[in-house]
C-alpha positions as CSV (number, residue, x, y, z in Angstrom):
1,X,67.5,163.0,-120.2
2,X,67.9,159.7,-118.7
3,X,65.8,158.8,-115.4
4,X,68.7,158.2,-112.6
5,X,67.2,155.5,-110.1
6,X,67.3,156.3,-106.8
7,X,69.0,155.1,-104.5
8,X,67.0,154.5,-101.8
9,X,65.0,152.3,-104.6
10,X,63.9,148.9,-102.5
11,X,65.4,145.7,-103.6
12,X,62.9,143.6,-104.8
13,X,63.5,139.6,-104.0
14,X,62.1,136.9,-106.6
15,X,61.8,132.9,-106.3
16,X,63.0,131.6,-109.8
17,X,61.8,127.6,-110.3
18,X,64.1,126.1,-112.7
19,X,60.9,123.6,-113.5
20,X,62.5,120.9,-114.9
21,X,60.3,118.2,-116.5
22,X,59.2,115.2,-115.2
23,X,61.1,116.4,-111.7
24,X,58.4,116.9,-109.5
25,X,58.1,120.5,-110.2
26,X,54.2,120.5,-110.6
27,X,54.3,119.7,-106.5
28,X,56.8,122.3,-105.9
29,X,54.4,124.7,-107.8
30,X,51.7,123.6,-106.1
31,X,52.9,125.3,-103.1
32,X,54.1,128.5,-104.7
33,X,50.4,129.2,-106.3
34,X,49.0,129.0,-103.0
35,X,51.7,130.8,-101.0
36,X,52.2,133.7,-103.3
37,X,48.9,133.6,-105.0
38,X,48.5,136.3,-107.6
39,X,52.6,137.3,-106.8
40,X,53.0,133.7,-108.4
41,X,53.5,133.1,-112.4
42,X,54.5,130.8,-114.9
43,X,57.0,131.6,-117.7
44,X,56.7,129.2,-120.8
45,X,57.3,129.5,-124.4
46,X,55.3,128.8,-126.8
47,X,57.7,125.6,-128.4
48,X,58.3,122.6,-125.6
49,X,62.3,123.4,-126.7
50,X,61.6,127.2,-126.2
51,X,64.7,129.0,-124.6
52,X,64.4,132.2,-122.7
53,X,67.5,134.6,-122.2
54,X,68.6,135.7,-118.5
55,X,68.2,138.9,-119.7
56,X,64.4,137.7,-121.3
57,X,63.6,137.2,-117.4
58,X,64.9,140.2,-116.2
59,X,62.7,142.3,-118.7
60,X,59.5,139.9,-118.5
61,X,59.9,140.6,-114.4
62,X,59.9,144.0,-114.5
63,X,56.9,144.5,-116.4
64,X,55.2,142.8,-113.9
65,X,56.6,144.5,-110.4
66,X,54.1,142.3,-108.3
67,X,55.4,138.9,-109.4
68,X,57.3,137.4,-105.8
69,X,57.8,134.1,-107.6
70,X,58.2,132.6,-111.3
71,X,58.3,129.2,-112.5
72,X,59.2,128.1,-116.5
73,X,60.0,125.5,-118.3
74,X,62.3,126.9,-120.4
75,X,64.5,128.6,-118.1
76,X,68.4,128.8,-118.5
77,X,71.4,129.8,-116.3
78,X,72.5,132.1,-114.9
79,X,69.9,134.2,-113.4
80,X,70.5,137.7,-114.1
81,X,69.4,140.1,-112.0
82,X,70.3,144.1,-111.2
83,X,70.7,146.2,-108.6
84,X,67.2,146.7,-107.7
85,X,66.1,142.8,-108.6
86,X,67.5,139.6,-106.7
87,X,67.0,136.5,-108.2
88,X,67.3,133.5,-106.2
89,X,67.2,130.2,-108.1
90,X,65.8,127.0,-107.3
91,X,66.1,124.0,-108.7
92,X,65.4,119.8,-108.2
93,X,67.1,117.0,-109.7
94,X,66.2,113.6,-110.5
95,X,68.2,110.4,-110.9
96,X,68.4,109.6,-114.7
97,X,67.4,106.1,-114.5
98,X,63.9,107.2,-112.7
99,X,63.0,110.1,-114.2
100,X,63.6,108.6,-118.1
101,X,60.9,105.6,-116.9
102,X,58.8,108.7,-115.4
103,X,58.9,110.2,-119.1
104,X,57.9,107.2,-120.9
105,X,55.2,106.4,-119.0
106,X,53.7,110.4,-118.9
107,X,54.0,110.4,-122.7
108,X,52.5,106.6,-123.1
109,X,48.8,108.1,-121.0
110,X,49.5,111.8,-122.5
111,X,46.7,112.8,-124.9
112,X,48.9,114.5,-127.5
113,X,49.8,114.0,-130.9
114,X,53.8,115.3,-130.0
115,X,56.5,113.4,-131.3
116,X,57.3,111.8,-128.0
117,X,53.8,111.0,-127.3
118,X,53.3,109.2,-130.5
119,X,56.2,107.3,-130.1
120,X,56.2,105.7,-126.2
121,X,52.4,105.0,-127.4
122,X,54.1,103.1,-130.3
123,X,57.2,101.9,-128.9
124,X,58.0,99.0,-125.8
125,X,60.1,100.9,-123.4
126,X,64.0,99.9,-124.7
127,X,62.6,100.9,-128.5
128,X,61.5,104.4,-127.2
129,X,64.8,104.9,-125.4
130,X,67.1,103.9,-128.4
131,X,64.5,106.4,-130.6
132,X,65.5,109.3,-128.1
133,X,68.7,108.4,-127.9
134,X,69.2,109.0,-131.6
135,X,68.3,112.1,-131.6
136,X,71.8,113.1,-130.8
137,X,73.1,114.7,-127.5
138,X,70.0,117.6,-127.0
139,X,67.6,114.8,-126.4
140,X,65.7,114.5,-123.3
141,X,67.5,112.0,-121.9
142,X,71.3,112.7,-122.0
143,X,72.7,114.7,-119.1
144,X,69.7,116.8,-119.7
145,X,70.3,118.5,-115.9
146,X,73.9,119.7,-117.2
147,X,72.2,121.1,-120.3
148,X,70.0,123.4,-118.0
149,X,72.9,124.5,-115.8
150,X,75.3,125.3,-118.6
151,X,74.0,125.4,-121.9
152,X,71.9,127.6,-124.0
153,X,71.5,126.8,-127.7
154,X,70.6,130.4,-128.3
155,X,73.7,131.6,-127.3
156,X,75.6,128.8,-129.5
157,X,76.1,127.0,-126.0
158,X,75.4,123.0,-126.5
159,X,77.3,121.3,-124.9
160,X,77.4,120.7,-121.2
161,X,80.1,122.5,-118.8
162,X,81.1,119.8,-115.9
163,X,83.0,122.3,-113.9
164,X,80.3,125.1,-114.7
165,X,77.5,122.4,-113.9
166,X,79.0,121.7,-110.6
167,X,79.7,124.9,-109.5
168,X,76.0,126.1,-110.2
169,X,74.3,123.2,-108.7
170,X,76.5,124.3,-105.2
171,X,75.7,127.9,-106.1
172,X,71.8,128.3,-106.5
173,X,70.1,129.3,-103.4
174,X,68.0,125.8,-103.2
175,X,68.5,122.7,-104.4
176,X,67.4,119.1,-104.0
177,X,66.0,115.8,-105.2
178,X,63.0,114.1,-106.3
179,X,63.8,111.0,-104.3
180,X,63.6,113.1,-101.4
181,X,61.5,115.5,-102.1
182,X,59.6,116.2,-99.1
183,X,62.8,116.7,-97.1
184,X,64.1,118.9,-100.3
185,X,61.6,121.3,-99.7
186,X,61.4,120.9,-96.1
187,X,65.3,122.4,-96.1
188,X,64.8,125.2,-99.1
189,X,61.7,126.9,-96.5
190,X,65.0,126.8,-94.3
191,X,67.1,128.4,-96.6
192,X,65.2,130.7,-98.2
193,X,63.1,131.9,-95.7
194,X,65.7,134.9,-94.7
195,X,64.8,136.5,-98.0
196,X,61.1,135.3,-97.7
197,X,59.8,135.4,-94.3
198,X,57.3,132.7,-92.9
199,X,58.0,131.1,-96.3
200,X,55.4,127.5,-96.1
201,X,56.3,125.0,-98.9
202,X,53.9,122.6,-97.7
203,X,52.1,120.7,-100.5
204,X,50.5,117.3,-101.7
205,X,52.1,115.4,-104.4
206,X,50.9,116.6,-108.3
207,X,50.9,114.8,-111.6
208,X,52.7,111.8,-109.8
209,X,52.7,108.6,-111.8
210,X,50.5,106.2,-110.7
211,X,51.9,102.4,-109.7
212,X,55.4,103.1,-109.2
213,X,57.6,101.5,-107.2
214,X,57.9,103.5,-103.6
215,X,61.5,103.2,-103.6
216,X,64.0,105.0,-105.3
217,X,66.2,101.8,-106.0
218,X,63.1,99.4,-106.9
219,X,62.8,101.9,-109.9
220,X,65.5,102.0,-111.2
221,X,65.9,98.2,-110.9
222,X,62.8,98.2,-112.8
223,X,64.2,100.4,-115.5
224,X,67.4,98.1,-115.8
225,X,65.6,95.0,-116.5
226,X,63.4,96.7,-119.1
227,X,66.3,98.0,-120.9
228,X,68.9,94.9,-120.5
229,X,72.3,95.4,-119.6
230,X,73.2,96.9,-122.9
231,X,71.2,99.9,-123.4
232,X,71.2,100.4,-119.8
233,X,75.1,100.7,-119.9
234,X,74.6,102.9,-122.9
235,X,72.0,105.4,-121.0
236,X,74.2,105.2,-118.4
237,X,77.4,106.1,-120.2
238,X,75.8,108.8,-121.8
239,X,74.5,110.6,-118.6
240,X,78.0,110.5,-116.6
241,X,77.7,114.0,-115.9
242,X,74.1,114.0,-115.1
243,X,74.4,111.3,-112.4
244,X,77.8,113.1,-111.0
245,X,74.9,116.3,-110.4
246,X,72.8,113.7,-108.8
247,X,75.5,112.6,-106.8
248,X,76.4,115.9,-105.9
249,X,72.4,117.2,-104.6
250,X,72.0,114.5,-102.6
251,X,75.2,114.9,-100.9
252,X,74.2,118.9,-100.7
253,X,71.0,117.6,-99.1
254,X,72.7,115.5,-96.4
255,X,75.4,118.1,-95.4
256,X,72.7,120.8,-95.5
257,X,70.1,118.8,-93.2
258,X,72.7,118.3,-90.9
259,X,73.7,121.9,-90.7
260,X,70.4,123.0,-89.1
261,X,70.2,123.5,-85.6
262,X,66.5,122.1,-85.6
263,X,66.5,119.8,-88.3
264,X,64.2,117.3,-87.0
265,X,61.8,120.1,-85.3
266,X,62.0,121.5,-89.5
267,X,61.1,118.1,-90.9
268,X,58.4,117.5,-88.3
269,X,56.7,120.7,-88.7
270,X,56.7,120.7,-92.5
271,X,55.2,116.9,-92.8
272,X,52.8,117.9,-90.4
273,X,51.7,120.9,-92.6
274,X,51.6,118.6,-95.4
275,X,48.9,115.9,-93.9
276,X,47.4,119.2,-93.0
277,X,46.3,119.6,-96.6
278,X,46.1,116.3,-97.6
């Protein structure tokens, strides 16, 4: 006979980080691991293009009823959750311009004999983008955010969704940028802290490359002269969707921010946690 579940069963609430690499996601983790300790875990694969299923999630989580937040890699959406197990998403984007310099560099110092690796050791900057460029459209570089929010190889789902993509992105329960990162994690406290009370997101910045420009602009500047106007135009043509999700975050962030009735009591407190651990 099958177990009925009770109805007076207590919902169980779970972060879910959609860790995207190279978008500041080791910082936001940071802050997890300390917050939720052991109710904290990370979700990988065993393959750097490893997939997991919603439903892969949903069973991994409940095998593991003390786990408050997870983080992967590898994740897809949607979330699927159940009656007695609320997922709430979040997730950070990065502009594609910044975060393709942030990947050649990482791979350039990265001790690892990967494909990637190899090959921004080998390669200038403008030879390593044209090589991961052709590898076709489920490279790392080419609306790679829209692949996360609507595609899932595993389910024959390649390529990207725009209306999907947007609609998730204004969907999940937190979102920002890695531009503005501070103030994106500043606001999801805000927002998520009705599910998790007395949530603190404060953190230091992790795995952060080192001699980069400080502004957002001055990078990717320094990404269009190293390309040329060519193969920037081409990187650029090839992540339209990608830098419409951008557009669309940091817009979320603004209207967001200004929605709060305390927003400059919220960003005060949380920098002043931060130099707290610094």
């Amino acid at each position: 006979m099958l177990r009925r579940k009770r109805k007076t069963e207590e919902v169980r609430n779970v972060l879910v980080h959609f860790h995207i690499f190279k978008n500041g996601g080791t910082t936001f983790d940071h802050a997890l691991k300390r917050e939720f300790k052991g109710g904290f875990v990370e979700f990988d694969g065993h393959a750097a293009n490893s997939v997991h299923l919603p439903s892969e999630v949903s069973a991994f989580l409940h095998t593991r009823p003390k786990v408050k937040a997870l983080s992967s890699h590898h994740l897809r959406f949607p979330l699927a959750g159940d009656e007695n197990l609320k997922l709430y998403g979040v997730v950070f984007l990065r502009h594609p311009f910044d975060r393709m310099h942030s990947i050649y560099k990482y791979e350039r110092k990265q001790k690892s004999d990967s494909p990637g690796s190899q090959h921004a050791k080998k390669f200038d900057f403008p030879d390593y983008i044209r090589w991961r460029l052709d590898q076709g459209r489920s490279n790392l570089l080419c609306n790679y955010h829209a692949s996360i929010l609507t595609c899932n190889p595993r389910e024959g789902r390649r390529v990207p969704d725009r209306g999907l993509a947007l609609e998730r992105l204004r969907e999940v329960a937190a979102c920002g940028t890695v531009d503005q990162l501070e103030v994106s994690l500043a606001l999801a406290e805000q927002q998520l802290r009705p599910i998790f009370p007395e949530l603190n997101l404060a953190t230091t910045p992790q795995n952060v490359t080192v001699g980069r420009k400080s502004s957002l602009q001055g990078r990717i500047d320094e990404a269009e002269k190293a390309c040329g106007g060519e193969l920037f135009a081409e990187v650029a043509a090839r992540n339209e969707l990608d830098l419409e999700l951008y557009a669309l975050a940091s817009e979320l962030l603004r209207e967001r921010l200004a929605g709060l009735e305390n927003e400059e009591a919220c960003l005060e407190s949380y920098r002043t946690r931060c130099e707290q651990l610094a």
